[in-house]
C-alpha beads as a LAMMPS data file, in Angstrom:
LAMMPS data file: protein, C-alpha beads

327 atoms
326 bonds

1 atom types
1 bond types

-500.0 500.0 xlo xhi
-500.0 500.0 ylo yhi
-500.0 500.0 zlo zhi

Masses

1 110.0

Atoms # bond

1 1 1 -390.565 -147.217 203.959
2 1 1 -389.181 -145.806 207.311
3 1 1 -386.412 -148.030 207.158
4 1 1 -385.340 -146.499 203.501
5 1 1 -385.643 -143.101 204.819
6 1 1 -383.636 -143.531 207.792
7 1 1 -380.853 -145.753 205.459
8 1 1 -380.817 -142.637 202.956
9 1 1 -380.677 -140.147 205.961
10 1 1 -377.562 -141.892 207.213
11 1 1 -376.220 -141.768 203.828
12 1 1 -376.956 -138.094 203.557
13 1 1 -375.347 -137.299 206.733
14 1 1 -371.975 -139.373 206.477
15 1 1 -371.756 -137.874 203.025
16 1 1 -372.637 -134.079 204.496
17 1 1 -369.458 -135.184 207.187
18 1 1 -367.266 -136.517 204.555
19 1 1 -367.682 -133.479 202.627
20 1 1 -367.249 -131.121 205.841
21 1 1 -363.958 -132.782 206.320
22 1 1 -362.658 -132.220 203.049
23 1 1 -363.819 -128.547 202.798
24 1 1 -362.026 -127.850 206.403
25 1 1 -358.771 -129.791 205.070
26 1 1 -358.327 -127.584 201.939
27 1 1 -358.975 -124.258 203.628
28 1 1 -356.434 -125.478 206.443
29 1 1 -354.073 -126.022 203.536
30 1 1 -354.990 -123.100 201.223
31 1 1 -354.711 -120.987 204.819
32 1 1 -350.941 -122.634 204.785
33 1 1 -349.910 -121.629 201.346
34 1 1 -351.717 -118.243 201.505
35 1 1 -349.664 -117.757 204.831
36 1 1 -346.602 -118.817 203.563
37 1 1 -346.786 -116.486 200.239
38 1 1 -347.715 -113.906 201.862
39 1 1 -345.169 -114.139 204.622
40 1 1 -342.337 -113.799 202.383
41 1 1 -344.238 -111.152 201.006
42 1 1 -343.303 -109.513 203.515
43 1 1 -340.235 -110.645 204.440
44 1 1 -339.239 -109.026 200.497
45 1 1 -340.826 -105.969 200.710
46 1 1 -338.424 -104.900 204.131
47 1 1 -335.209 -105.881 202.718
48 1 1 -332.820 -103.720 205.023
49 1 1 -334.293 -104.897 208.206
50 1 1 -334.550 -108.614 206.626
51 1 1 -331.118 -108.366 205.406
52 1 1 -329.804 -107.429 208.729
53 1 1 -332.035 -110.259 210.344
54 1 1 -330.385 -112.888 207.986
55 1 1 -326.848 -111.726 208.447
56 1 1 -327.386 -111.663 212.228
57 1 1 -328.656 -115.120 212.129
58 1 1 -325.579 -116.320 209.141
59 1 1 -322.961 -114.790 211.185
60 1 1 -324.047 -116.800 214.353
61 1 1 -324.440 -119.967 212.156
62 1 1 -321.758 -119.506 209.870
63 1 1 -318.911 -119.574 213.004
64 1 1 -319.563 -122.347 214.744
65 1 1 -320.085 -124.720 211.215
66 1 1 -316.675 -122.727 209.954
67 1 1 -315.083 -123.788 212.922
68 1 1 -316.556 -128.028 212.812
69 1 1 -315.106 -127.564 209.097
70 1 1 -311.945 -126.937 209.864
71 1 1 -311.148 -129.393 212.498
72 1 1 -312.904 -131.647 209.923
73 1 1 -310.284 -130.707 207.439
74 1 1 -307.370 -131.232 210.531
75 1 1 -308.762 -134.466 211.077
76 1 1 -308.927 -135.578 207.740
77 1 1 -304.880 -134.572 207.974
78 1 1 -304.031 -136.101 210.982
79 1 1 -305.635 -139.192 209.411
80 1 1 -303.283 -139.459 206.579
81 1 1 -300.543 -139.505 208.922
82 1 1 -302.450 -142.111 211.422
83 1 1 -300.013 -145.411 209.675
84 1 1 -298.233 -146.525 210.450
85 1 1 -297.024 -146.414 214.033
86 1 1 -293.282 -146.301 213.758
87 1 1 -290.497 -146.609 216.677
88 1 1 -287.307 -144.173 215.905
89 1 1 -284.375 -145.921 218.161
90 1 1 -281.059 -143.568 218.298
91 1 1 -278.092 -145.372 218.849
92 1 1 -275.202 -144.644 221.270
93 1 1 -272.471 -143.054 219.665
94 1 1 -269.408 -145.339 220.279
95 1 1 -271.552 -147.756 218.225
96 1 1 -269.750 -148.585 214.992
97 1 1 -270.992 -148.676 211.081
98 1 1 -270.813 -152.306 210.940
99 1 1 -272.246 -153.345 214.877
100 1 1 -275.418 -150.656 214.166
101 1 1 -275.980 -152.397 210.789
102 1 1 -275.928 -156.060 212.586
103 1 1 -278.284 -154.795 215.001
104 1 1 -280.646 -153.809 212.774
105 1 1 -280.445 -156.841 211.009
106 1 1 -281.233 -158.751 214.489
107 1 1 -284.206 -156.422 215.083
108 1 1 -285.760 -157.437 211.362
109 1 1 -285.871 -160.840 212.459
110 1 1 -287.858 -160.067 215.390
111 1 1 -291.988 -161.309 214.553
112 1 1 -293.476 -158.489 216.875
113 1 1 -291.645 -155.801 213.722
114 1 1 -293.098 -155.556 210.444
115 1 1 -290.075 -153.646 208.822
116 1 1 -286.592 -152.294 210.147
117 1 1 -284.460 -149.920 208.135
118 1 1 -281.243 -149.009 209.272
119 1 1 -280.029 -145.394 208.279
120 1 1 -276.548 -144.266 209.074
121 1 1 -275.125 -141.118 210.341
122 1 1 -273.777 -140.304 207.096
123 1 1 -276.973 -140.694 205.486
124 1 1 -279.122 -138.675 208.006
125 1 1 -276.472 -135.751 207.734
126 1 1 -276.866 -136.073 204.278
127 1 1 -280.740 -135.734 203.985
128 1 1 -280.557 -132.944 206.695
129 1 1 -278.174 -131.149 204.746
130 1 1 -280.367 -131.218 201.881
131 1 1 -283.705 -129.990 203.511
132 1 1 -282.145 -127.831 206.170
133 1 1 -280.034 -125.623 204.049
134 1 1 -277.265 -125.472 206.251
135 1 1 -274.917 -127.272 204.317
136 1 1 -272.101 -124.415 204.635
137 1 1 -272.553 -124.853 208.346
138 1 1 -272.584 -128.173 208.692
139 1 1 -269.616 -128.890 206.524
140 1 1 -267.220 -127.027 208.976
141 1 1 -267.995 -129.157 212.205
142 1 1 -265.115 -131.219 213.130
143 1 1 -267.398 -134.341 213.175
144 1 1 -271.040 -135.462 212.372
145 1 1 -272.963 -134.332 215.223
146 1 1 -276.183 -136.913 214.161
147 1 1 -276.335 -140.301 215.879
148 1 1 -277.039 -143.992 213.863
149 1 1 -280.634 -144.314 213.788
150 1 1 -283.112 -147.472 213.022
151 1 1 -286.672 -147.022 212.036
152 1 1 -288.644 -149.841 213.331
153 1 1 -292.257 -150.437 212.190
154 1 1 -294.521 -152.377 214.476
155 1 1 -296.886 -155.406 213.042
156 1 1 -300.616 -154.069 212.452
157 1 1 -302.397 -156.219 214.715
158 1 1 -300.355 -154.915 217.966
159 1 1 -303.014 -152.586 219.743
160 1 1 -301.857 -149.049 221.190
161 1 1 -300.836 -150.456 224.447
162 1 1 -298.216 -153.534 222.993
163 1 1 -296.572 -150.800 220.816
164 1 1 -295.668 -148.527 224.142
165 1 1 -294.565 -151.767 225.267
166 1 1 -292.316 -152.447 222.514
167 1 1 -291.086 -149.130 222.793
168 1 1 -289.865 -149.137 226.031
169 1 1 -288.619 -153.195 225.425
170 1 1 -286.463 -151.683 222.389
171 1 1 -285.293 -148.770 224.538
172 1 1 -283.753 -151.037 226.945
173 1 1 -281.275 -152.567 224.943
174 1 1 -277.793 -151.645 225.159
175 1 1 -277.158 -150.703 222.064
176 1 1 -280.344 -148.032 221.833
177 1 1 -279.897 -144.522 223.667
178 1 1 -283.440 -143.476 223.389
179 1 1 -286.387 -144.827 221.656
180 1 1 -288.827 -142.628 220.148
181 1 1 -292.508 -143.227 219.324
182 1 1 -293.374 -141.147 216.394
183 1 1 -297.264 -141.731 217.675
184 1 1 -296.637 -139.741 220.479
185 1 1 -297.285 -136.368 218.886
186 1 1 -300.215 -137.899 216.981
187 1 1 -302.274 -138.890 220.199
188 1 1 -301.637 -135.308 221.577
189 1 1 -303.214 -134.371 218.175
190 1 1 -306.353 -136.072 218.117
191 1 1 -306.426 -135.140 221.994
192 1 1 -306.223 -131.106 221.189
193 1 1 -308.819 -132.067 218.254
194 1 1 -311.078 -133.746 220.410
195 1 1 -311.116 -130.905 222.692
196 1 1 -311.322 -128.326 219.953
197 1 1 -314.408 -130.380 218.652
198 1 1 -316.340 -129.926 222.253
199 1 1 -315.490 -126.638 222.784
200 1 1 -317.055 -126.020 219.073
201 1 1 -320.153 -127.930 220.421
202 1 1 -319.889 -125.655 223.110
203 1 1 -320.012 -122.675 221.940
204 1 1 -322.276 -123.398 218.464
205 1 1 -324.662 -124.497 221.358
206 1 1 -324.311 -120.989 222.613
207 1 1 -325.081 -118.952 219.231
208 1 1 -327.991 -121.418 218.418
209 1 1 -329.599 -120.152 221.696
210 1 1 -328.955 -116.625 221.064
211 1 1 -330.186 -117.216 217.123
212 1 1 -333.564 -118.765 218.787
213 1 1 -334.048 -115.511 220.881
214 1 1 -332.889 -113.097 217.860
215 1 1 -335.729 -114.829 215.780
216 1 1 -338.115 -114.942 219.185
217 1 1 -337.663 -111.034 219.410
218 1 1 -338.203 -110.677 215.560
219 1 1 -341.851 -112.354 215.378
220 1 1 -342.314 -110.724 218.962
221 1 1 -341.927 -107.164 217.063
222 1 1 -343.756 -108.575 214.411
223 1 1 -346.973 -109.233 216.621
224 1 1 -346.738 -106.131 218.464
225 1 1 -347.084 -104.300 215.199
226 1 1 -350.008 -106.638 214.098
227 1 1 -351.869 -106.055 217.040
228 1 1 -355.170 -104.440 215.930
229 1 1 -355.156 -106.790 213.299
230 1 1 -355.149 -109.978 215.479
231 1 1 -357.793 -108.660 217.789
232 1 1 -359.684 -108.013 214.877
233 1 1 -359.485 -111.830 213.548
234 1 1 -359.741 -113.279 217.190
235 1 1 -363.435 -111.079 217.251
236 1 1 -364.514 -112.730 214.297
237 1 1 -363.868 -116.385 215.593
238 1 1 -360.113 -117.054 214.746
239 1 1 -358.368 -119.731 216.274
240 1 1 -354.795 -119.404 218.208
241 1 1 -353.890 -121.628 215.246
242 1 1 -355.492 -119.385 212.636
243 1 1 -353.500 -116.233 213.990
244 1 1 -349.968 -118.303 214.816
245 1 1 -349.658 -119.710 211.274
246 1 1 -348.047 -116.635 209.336
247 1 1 -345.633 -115.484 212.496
248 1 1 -344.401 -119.259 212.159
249 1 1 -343.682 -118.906 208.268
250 1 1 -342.072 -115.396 209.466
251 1 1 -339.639 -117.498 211.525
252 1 1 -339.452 -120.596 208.622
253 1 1 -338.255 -117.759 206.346
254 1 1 -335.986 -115.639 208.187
255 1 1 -334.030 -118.932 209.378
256 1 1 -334.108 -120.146 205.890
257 1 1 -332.671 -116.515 204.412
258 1 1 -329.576 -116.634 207.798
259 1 1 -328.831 -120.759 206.694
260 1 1 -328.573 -119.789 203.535
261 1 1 -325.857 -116.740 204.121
262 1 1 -324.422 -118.816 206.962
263 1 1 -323.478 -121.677 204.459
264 1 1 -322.365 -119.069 201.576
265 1 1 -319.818 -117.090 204.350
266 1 1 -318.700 -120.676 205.142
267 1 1 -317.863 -121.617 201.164
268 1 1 -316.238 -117.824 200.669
269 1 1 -314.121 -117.911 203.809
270 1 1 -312.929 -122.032 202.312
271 1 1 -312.500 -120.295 198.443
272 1 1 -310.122 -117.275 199.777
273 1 1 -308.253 -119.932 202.121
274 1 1 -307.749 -122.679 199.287
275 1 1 -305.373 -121.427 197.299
276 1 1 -302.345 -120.919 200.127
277 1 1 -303.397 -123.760 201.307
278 1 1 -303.322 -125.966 198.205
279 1 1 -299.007 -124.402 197.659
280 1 1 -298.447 -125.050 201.275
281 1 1 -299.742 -128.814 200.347
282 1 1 -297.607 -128.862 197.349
283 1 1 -294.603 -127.555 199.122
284 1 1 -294.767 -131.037 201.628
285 1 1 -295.900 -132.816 198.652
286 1 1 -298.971 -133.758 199.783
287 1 1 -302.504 -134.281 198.340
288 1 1 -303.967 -132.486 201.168
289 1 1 -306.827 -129.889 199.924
290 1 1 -309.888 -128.150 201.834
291 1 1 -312.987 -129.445 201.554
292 1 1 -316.098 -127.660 202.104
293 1 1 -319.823 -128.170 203.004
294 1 1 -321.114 -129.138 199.470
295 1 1 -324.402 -129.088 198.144
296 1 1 -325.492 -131.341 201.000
297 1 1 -324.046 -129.471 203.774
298 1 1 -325.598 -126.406 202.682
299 1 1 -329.053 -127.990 202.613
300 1 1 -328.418 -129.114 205.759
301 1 1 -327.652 -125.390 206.718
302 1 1 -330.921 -124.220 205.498
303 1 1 -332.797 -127.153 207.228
304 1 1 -331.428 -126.583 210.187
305 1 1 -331.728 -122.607 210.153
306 1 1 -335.462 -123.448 208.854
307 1 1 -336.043 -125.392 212.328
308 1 1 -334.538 -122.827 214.544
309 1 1 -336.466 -120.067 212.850
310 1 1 -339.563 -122.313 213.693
311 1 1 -338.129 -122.983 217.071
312 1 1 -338.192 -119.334 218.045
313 1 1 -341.449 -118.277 216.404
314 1 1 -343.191 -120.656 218.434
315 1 1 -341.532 -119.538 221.582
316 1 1 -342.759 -115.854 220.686
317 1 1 -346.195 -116.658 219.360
318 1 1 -346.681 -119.119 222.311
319 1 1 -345.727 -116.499 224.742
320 1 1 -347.221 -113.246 223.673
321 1 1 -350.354 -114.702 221.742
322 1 1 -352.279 -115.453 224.831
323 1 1 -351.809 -111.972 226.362
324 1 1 -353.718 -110.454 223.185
325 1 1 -357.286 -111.290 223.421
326 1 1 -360.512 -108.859 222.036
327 1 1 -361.753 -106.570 225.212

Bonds

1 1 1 2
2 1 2 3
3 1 3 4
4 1 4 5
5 1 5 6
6 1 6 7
7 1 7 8
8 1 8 9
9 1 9 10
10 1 10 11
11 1 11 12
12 1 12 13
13 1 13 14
14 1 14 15
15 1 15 16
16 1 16 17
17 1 17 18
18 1 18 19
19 1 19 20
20 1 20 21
21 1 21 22
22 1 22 23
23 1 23 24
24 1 24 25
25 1 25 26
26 1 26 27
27 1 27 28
28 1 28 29
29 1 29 30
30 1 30 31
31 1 31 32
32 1 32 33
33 1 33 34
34 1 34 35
35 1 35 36
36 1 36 37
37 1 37 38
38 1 38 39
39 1 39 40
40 1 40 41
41 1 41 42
42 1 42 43
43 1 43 44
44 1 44 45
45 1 45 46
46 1 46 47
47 1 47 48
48 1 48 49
49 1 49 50
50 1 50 51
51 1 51 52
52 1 52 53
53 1 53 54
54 1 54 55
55 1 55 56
56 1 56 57
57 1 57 58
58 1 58 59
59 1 59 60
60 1 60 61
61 1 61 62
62 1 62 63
63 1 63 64
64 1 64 65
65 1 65 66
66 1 66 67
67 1 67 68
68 1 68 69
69 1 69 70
70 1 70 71
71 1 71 72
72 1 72 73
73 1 73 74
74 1 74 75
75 1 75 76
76 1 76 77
77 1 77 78
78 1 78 79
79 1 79 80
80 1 80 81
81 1 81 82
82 1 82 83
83 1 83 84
84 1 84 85
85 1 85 86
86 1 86 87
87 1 87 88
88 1 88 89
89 1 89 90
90 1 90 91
91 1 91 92
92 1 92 93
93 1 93 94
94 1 94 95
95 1 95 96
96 1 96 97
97 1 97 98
98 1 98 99
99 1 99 100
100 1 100 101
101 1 101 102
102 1 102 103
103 1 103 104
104 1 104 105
105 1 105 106
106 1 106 107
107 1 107 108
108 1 108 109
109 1 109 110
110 1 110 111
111 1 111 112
112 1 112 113
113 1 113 114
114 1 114 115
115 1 115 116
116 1 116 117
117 1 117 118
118 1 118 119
119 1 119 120
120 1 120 121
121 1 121 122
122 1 122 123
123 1 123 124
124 1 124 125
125 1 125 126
126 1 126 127
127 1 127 128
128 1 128 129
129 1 129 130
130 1 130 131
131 1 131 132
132 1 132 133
133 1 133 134
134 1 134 135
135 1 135 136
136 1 136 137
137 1 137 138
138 1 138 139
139 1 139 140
140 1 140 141
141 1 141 142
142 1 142 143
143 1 143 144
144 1 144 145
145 1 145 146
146 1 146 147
147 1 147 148
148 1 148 149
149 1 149 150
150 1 150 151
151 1 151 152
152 1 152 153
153 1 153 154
154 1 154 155
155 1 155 156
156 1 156 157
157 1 157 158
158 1 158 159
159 1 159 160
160 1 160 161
161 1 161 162
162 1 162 163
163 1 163 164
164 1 164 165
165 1 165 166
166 1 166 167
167 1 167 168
168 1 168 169
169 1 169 170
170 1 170 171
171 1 171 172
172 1 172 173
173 1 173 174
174 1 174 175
175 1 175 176
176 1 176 177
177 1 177 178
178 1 178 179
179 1 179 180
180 1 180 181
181 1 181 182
182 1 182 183
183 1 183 184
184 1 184 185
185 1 185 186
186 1 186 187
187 1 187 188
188 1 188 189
189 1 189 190
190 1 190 191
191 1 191 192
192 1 192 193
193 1 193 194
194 1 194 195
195 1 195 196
196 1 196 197
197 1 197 198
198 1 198 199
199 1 199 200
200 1 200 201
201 1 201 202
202 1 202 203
203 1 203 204
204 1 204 205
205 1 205 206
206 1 206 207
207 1 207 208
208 1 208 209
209 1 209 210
210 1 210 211
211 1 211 212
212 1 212 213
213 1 213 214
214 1 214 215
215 1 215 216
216 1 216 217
217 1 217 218
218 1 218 219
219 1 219 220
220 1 220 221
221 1 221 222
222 1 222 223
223 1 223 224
224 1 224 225
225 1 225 226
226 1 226 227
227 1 227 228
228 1 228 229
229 1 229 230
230 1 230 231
231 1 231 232
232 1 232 233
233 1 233 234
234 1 234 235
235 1 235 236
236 1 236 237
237 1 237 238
238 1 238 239
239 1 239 240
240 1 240 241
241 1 241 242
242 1 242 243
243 1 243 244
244 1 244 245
245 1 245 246
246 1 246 247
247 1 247 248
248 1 248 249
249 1 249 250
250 1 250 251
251 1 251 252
252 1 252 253
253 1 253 254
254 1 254 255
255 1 255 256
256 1 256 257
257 1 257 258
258 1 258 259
259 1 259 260
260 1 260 261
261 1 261 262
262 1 262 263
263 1 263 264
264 1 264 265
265 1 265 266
266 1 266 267
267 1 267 268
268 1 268 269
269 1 269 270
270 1 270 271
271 1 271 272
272 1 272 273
273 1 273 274
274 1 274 275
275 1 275 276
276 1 276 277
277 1 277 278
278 1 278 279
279 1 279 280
280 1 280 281
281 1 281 282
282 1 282 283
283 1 283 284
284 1 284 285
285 1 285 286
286 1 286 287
287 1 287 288
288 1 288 289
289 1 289 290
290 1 290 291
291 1 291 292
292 1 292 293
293 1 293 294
294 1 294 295
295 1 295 296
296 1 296 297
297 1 297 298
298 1 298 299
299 1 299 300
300 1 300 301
301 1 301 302
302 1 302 303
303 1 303 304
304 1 304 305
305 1 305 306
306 1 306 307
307 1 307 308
308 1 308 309
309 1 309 310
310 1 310 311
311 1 311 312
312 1 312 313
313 1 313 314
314 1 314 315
315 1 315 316
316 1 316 317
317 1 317 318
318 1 318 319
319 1 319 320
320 1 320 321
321 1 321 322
322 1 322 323
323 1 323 324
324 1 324 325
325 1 325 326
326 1 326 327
């Protein structure tokens, strides 16, 4: 018999704990949702200052993420003009029609080339006269100022290095009066992009901080106001927890509200820029076009303003929640 009672008085008192577990989980998560609602409660009902708060934060967001766009969009340019890697040799002018044409010819049978075309003085003037619009002017020189020229096209499997190489091989020859590497402006490119790009880290790194302490001085104002009140609850037994939990939806929402404007003055600033930049595309005849964040990007936006709006509630609750403590 003693045995059954102390089996059922286990029973009883593993159920009791299993029961006191599941009571304190859904109050901690009712606490969470009640917390959360009532937050943005709050946030609503003040809609100047929260407005303010969220364009703050947007403007902060929005120029560092307009800025990675755009040298997104650059380097999505550059890239269309990456290939191929193409050697312009200018040749000397006492060089006749028919000895520049043989020379080309002997560079196209070279294995290290993957195309040659020659193009004559009389064609180049031609072409320039026709997308210069100086044909009035050029028509009343004495004689055509514009040397023989021969594109060569390196082979694709010659690295960065052979192709200097080759330049400076095809320079040498007699015939050739300077060599050219058309790839020479597109490595200063991706250099000044490359730059651009840390300097955006830089200073995006800059405006998160100071969006961290705009949202720590926010929920700090916000506790200082709620002081009585969190007295009050710490007298009747609430936890650190207990009292940090709405401040940190405080933060969750006011980052969400600045990601959220940060990603729409991003898309407005693309919308008013796409359309001169769509007939400046057409006037090069090129596909080019703008692309913006997307749905995805601004999720991401709202994500990340969510975290730092976490971020700096912590920091404030953390900091000025110990120094408030019932007397």
């Amino acid at each position: 018999m003693s045995s059954r009672r102390q089996s059922a008085t286990r029973r009883e008192g593993a159920s009791l704990s299993r029961t006191q577990l599941r009571d304190r989980y859904h109050a901690w998560l009712q606490h969470h949702r009640l917390s959360a609602a009532q937050s943005l409660l709050k946030v609503v009902e003040n809609p100047g200052a929260s407005l303010l708060t969220w364009l703050v934060i947007g403007i902060a967001l929005a120029l560092p993420v307009g800025l990675n766009v755009a040298l997104e969009n650059a380097a999505r340019l550059g890239g269309n003009w990456d290939s191929p890697a193409q050697v312009s040799l200018f040749l000397h002018d006492g060089l006749g029609d028919e000895r520049s044409a043989e020379f080309a010819r002997e560079l196209g049978e070279r294995q290290d080339l993957a195309s040659v075309r020659f193009v004559s003085r009389q064609a180049a003037l031609a072409e320039f006269t026709a997308l210069s619009g100086f044909g009035d002017i050029l028509a009343s020189l004495d004689k055509n100022p514009l040397p023989h020229l021969v594109l060569a096209t390196p082979v694709e499997t010659l690295d960065e290095s052979a192709i200097t190489d080759l330049r400076e091989e095809l320079g040498a020859l007699p015939e050739v009066a300077e060599a050219v590497l058309d790839m020479d402006w597109l490595r200063r490119l991706h250099s000044i992009l490359e730059l651009s790009q840390r300097l955006v880290l830089l200073v995006g790194g800059m405006l998160v901080l100071g969006v961290v302490l705009i949202l720590g001085n926010t929920i700090r104002l916000a506790i200082e106001s709620r002081r009585d009140e969190i007295v009050v609850v710490k007298l009747v037994g609430g936890s650190n927890a207990f009292v940090r939990r709405p401040f940190l939806y405080t933060g969750l929402w006011c980052g969400v509200g600045g990601g959220l404007l940060a990603g729409l003055l991003v898309e407005a600033g693309l919308w008013s820029l796409r359309e001169p930049v769509g007939r400046l595309a057409a006037l090069y005849e090129s596909p080019f076009y703008l692309s913006g964040l997307g749905v995805m990007g601004i999720l991401n936006l709202l994500l990340f303003g969510g975290a730092l709006g976490l971020a700096g509630a912590w920091l404030a609750v953390s900091r000025h929640l110990a120094d408030i403590e019932p007397r």
